[in-house]
C-alpha positions as CSV (number, residue, x, y, z in Angstrom):
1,X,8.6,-13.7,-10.6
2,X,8.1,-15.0,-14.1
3,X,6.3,-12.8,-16.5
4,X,2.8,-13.8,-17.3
5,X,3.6,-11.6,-20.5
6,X,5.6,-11.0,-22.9
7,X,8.1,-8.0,-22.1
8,X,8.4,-5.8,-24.7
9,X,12.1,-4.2,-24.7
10,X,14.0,-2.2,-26.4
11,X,17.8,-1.8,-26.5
12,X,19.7,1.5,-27.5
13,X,23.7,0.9,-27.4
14,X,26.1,2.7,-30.2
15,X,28.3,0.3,-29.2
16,X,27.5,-2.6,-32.0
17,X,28.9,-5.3,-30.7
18,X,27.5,-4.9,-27.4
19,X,23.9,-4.1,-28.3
20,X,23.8,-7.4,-30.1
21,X,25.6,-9.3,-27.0
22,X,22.9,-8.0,-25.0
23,X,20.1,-9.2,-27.4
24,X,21.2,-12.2,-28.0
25,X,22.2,-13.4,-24.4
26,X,18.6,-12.0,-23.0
27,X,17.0,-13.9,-25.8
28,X,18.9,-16.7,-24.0
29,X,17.6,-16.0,-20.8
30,X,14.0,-16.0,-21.7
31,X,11.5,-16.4,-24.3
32,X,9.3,-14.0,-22.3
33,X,11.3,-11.4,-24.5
34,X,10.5,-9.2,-27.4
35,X,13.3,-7.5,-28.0
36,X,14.4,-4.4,-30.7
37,X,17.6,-3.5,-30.9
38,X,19.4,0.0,-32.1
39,X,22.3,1.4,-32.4
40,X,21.7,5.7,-32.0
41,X,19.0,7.5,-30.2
42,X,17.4,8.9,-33.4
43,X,16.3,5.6,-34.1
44,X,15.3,4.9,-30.2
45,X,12.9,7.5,-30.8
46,X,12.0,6.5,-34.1
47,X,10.6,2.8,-32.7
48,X,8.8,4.3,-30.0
49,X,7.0,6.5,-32.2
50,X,5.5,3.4,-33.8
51,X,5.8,0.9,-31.4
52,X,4.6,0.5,-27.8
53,X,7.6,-0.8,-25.3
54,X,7.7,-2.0,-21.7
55,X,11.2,-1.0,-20.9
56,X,14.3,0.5,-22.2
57,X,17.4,-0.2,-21.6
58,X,19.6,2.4,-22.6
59,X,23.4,3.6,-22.6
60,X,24.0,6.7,-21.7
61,X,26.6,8.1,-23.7
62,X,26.1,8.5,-27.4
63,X,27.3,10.5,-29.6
64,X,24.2,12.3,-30.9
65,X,22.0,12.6,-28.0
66,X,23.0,11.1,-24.6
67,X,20.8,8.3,-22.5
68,X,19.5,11.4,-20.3
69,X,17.9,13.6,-23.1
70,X,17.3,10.6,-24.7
71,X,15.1,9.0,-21.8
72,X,13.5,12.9,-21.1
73,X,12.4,12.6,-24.7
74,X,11.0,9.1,-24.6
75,X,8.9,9.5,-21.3
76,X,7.0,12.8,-23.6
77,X,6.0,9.8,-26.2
78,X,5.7,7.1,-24.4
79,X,4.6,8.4,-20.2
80,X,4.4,4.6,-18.8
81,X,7.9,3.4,-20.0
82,X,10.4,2.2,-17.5
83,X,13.7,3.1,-18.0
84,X,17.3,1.0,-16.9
85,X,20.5,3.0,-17.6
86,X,23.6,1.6,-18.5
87,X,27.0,3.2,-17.4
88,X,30.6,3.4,-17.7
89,X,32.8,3.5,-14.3
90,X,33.2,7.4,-14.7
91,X,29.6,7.9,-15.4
92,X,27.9,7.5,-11.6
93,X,27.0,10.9,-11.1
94,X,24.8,10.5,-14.6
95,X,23.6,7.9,-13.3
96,X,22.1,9.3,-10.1
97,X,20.5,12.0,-12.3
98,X,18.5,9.4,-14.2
99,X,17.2,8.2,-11.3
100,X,15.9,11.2,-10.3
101,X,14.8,12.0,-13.4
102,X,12.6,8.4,-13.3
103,X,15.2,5.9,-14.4
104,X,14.5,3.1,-12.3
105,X,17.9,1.1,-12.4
106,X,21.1,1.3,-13.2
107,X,24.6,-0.9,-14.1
108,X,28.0,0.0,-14.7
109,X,30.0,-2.1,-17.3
110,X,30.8,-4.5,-17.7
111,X,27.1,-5.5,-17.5
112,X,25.8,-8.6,-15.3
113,X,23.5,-9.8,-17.6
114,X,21.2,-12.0,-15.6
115,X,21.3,-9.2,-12.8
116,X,19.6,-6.8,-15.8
117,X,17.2,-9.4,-16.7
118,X,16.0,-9.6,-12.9
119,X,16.3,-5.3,-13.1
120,X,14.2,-5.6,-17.3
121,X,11.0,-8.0,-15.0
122,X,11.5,-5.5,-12.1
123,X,10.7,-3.2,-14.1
124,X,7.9,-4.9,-16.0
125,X,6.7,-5.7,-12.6
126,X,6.4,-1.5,-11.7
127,X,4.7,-0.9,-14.6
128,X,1.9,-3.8,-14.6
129,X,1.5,-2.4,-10.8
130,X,0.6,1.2,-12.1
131,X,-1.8,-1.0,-15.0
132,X,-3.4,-3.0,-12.2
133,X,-3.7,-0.3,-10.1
134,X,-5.5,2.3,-12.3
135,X,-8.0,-0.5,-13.5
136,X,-8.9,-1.0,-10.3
137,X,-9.4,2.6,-9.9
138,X,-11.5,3.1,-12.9
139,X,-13.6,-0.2,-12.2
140,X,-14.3,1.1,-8.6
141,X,-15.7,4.4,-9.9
142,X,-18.0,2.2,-12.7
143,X,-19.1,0.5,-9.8
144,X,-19.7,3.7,-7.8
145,X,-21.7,4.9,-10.6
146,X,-23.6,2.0,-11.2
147,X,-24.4,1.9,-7.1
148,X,-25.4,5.4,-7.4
149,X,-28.1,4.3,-10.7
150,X,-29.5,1.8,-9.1
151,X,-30.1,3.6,-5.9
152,X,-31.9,6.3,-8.0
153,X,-33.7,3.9,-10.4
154,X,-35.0,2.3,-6.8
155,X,-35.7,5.5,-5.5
156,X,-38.2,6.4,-8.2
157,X,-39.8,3.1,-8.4
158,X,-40.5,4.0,-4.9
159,X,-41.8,7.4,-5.1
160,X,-43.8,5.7,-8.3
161,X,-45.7,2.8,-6.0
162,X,-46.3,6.2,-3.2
163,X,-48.3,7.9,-5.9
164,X,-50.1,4.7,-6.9
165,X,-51.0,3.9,-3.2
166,X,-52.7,7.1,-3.0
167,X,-54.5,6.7,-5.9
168,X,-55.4,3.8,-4.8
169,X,-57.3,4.5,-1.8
170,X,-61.0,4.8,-4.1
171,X,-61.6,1.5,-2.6
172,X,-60.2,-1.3,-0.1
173,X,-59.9,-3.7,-2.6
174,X,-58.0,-1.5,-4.9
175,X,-55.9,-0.6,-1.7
176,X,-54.9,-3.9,-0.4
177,X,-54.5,-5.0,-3.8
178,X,-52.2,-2.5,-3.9
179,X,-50.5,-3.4,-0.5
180,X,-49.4,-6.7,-1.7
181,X,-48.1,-5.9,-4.8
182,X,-46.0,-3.1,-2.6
183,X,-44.7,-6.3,-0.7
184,X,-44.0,-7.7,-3.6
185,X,-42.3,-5.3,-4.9
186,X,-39.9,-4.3,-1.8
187,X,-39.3,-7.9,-1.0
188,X,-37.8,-8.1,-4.6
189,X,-35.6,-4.6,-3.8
190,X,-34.5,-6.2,-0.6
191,X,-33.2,-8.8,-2.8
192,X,-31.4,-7.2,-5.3
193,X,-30.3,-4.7,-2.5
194,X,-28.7,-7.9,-0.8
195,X,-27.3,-9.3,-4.0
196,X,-25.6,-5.7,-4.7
197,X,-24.2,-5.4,-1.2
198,X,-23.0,-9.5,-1.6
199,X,-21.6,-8.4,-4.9
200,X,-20.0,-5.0,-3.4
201,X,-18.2,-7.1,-0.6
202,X,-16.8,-9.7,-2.8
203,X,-15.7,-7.0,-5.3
204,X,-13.3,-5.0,-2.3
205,X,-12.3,-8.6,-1.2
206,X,-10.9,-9.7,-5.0
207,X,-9.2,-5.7,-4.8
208,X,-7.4,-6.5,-1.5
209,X,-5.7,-9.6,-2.9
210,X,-4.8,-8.8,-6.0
211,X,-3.3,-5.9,-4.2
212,X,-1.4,-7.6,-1.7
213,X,-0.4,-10.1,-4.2
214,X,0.9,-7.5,-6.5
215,X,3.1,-5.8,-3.4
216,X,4.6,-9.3,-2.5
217,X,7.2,-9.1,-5.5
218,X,8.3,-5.4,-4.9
219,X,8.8,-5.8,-1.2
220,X,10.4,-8.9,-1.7
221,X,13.0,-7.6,-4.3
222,X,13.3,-3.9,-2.8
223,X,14.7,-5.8,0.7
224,X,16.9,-7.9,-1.4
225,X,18.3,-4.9,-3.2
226,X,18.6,-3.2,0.1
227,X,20.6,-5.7,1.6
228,X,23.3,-6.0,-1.6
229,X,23.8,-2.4,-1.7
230,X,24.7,-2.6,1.9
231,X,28.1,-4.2,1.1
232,X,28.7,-1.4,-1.6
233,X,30.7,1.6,-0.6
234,X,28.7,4.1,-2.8
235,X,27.2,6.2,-0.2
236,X,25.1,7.6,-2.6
237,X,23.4,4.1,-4.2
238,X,22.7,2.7,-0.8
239,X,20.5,5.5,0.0
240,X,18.7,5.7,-3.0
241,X,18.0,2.3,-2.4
242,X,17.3,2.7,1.4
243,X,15.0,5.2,0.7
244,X,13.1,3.3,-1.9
245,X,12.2,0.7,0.5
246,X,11.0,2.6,3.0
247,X,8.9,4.5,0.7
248,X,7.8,1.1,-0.5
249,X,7.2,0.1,3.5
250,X,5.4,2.9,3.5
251,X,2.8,2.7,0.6
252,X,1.9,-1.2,1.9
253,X,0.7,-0.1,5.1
254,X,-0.8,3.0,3.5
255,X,-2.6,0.4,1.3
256,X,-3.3,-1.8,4.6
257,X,-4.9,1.1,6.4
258,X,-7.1,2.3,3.2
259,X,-8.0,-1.7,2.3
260,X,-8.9,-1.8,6.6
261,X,-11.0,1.7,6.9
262,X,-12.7,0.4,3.7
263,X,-14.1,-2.8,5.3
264,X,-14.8,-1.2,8.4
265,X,-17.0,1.6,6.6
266,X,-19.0,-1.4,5.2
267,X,-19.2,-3.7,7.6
268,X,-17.8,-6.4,6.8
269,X,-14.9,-6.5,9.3
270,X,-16.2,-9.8,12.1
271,X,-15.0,-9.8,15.9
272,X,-14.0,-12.9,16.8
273,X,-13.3,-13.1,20.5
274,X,-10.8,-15.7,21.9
275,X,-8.9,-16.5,25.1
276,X,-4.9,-15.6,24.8
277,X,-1.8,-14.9,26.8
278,X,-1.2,-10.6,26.0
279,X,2.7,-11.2,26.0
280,X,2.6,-13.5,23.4
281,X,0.3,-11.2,21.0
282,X,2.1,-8.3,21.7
283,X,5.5,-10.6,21.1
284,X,4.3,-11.4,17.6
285,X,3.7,-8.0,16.6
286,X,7.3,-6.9,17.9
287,X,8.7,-9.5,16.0
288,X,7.0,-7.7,12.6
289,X,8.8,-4.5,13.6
290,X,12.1,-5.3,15.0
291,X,13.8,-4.8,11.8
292,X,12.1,-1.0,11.8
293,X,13.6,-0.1,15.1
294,X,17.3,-2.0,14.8
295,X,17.6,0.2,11.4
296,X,16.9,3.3,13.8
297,X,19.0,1.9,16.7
298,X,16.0,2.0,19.0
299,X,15.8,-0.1,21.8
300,X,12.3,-2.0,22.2
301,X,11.0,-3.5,25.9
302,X,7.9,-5.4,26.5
303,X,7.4,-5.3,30.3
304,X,3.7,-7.4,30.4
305,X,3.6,-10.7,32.6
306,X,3.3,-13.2,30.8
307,X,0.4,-14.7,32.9
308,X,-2.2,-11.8,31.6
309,X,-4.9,-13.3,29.7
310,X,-7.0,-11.2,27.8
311,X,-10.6,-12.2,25.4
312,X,-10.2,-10.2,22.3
313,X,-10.3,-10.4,18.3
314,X,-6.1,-11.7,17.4
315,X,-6.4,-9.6,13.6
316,X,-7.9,-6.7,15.7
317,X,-5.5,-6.6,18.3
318,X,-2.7,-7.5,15.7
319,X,-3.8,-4.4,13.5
320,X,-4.1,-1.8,16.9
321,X,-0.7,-2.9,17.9
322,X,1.5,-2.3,14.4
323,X,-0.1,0.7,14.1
324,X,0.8,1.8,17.6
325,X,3.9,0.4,17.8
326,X,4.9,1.3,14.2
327,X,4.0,5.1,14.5
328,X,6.3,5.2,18.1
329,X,9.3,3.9,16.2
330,X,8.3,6.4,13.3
331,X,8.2,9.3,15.3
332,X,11.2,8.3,17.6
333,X,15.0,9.3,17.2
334,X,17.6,7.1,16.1
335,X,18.7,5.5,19.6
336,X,16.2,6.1,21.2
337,X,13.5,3.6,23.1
338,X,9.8,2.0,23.0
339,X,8.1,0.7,26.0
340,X,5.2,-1.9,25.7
341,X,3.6,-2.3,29.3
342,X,0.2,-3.4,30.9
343,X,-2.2,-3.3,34.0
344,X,-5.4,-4.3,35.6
345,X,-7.8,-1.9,36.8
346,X,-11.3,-3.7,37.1
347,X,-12.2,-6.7,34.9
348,X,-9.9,-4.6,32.1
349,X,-6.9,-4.3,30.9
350,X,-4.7,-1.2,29.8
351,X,-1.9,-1.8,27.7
352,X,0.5,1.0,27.2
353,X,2.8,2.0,24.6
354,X,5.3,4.4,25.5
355,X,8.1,6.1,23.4
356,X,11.0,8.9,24.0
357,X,10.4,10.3,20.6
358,X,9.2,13.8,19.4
359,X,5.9,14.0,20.7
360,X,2.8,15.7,19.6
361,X,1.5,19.0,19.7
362,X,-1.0,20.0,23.2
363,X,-3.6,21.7,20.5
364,X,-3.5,18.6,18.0
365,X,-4.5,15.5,21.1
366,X,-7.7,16.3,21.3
367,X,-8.3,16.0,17.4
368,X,-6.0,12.9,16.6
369,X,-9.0,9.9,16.2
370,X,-11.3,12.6,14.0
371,X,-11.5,11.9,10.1
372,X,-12.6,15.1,10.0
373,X,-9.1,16.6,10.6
374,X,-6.0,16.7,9.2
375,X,-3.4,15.5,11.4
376,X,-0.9,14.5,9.5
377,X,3.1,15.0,10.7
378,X,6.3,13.8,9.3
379,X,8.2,10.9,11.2
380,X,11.8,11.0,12.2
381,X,13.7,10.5,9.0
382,X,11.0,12.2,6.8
383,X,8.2,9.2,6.3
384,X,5.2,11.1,5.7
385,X,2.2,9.4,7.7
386,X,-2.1,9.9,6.7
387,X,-3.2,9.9,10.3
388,X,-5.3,6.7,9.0
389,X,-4.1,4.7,11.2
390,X,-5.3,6.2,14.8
391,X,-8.6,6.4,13.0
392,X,-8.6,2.4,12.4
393,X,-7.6,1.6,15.7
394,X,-10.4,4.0,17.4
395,X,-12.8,1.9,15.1
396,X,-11.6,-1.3,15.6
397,X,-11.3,-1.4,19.3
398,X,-15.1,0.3,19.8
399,X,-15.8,-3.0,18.2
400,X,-14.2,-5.2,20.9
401,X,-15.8,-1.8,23.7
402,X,-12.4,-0.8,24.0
403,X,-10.6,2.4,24.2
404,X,-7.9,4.5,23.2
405,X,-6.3,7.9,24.1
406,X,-2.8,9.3,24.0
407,X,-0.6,11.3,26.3
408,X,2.3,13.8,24.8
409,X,4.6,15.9,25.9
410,X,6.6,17.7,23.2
411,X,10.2,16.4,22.3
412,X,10.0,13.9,25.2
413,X,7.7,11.6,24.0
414,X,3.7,10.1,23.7
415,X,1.9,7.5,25.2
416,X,-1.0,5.8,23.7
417,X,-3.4,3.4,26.1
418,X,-5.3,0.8,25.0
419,X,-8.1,-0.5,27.1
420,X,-10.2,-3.7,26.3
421,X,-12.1,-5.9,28.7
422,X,-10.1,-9.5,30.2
423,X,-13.1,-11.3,30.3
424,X,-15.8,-12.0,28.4
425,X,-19.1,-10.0,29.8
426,X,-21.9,-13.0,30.9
């Protein structure tokens, strides 16, 4: 991705000679660049006291203060900057410190300079996220509030015409006088009511793309990352890396579930009903996963014929069966199995999923599709779910009069059912 922006950077080397190689070869690279160069950490500290920076690129040994204290320092003046640490071939352990103290890259020397200008945009990226983000966050409470003034402003104009309508009851002129300015006045409510709710709904839309659209870039580079640190032989590096994309995976689809619930609660979400084969949907979403469960080792069968036809909404079956089938390869061992079947039983059709995986608790089943409770329980290799999901599905399939319920046995696996209708009711 190409920086809309210019990236304000900033270079701390004592090494001379390779500060200014660094400079001048990124300069090279892009104009997109702003970049300050020095040669000690007093002086790092000294620009970010009076200047604001994107990113830092930093050595980490120096003489006076190393990259580490150096980048602890800089985070207490400057909280949003993003970090890249530079190191020697004896320095990895360092390295792996920074990164859990918030660096969020680093490369050993000698330095591949185009692979640290993709790392500087990363980087830039990450940190115009968290900007985006937190915009959206404070517009959504202005909005909030202003939904909440209106609503009161309305309200009193209300309870203002109630007290003229009884005072207007001297005479039947006076009262339907009275009456039709009422009209007038609710007709013109309705109106703004509409325009509000028009305005609301195309405000959660523009959210949900710009979203997305942010999330494309990280996703894309985090599974690029992933798959070059597979070659490596740290250990160490290829989890870190591992881990960040799954925590990545893992904030999408919490962003999916939250942008979902959200259209649901307003009504917006439309059913749109069409004839299709059930092995081909449930195919599709499979082929969304697969990755997920070949990283776990665990073996995925779809036993549907492939003659059953079903009438339902695609996105809404789509949505109920990545949730399903996502949470059964979550909360399943590495190597072991997922089962997608389905049945007839009188003008509708059950479709199972089935997994050998952990299981769930007896006292927890009856609560799992309540928002009211917290049922919230780690996956396999630690992924931390909301209990969202189930929630969605239950409200999406009452849409199409479907069903769901589970079945769970503890470490030997759950079963969830799906039931929606195979043919449109006449």
């Amino acid at each position: 991705m190409i920086p809309k922006e210019t990236i304000r950077l900033l270079i701390v080397d004592d090494e001379k000679e390779i500060c200014k190689d660094f400079h001048d070869i990124l300069q090279e690279i892009s104009d997109d660049l702003k970049i300050t160069s020095v040669f000690s950490s007093e002086d790092a500290l000294a620009q970010l006291k009076e200047n604001t920076f994107d990113v830092m690129v930093s050595d980490i040994r120096m003489p006076e203060m190393d990259g580490l204290t150096l980048m602890e320092r800089a985070n207490e003046i400057q909280n949003e900057l993003q970090t890249i640490i530079i190191t020697g071939h004896g320095d990895i352990d360092n390295a792996i410190r920074a990164m859990r103290l918030g660096a969020l890259n680093f490369y050993k020397k000698p330095v591949d300079i185009q692979a640290l200008y993709l790392g500087i945009v990363k980087a830039w990226e990450k940190k115009d996220l968290h900007r985006r983000f937190m915009e959206s966050v404070e517009a959504l409470k202005e909005s909030h509030e202003m939904l909440e003034n209106k609503v009161y402003e309305r309200t009193a104009e209300l309870e203002k015409s109630k007290l003229e309508a009884e005072a207007a009851n001297r005479s039947n002129m006076e009262l339907n006088d009275y009456l039709l300015e009422l009209n007038e006045k609710i007709a013109r409510l309705n109106e703004e009511l509409k325009e509000l709710n028009t305005t609301k709904d195309k405000f959660f839309s523009i959210i949900a793309h710009d979203m997305r659209n942010a999330f494309t870039p990280i996703m894309r580079y985090s599974q690029l990352l992933t798959r070059l640190v597979s070659y490596e032989e740290n250990s160490k590096t290829s989890q870190i890396v591992n881990r960040l994309y799954t925590i990545i995976q893992n904030t999408y689809k919490l962003m999916e579930n939250l942008l979902n619930w959200s259209r649901i609660q307003i009504g917006v979400v439309k059913c749109n009903p069409e004839k299709m084969l059930l092995h081909s949907a449930v195919l599709n979403s499979l082929s969304l996963l697969s990755e997920s469960a070949m990283q776990k080792q665990i073996r995925l069968t779809l036993s549907i014929p492939v003659e059953y036809e079903i009438v339902t909404d695609r996105n809404t079956l789509d949505t109920v069966l990545r949730n399903l089938i996502g949470n059964a390869i979550k909360f399943t061992n590495n190597g072991g199995a997922v089962n997608i079947s389905a049945r007839r039983t009188q003008k509708k059709i059950e479709i199972c999923i089935a997994d050998t995986g952990i299981g769930i608790k007896k006292e927890i089943l009856p609560t799992l599709f309540r928002i009211d409770e917290k049922n919230i329980q780690n996956g396999t290799n630690g992924d931390r779910g909301t209990g969202l999901g189930l929630i969605i599905c239950k409200d999406l399939l009452e849409k199409m009069s479907g069903k769901i319920w589970a079945e769970s046995e503890e470490e030997k696996g759950t079963s969830f059912y799906v039931q929606l209708p195979d043919l449109i009711d006449e």
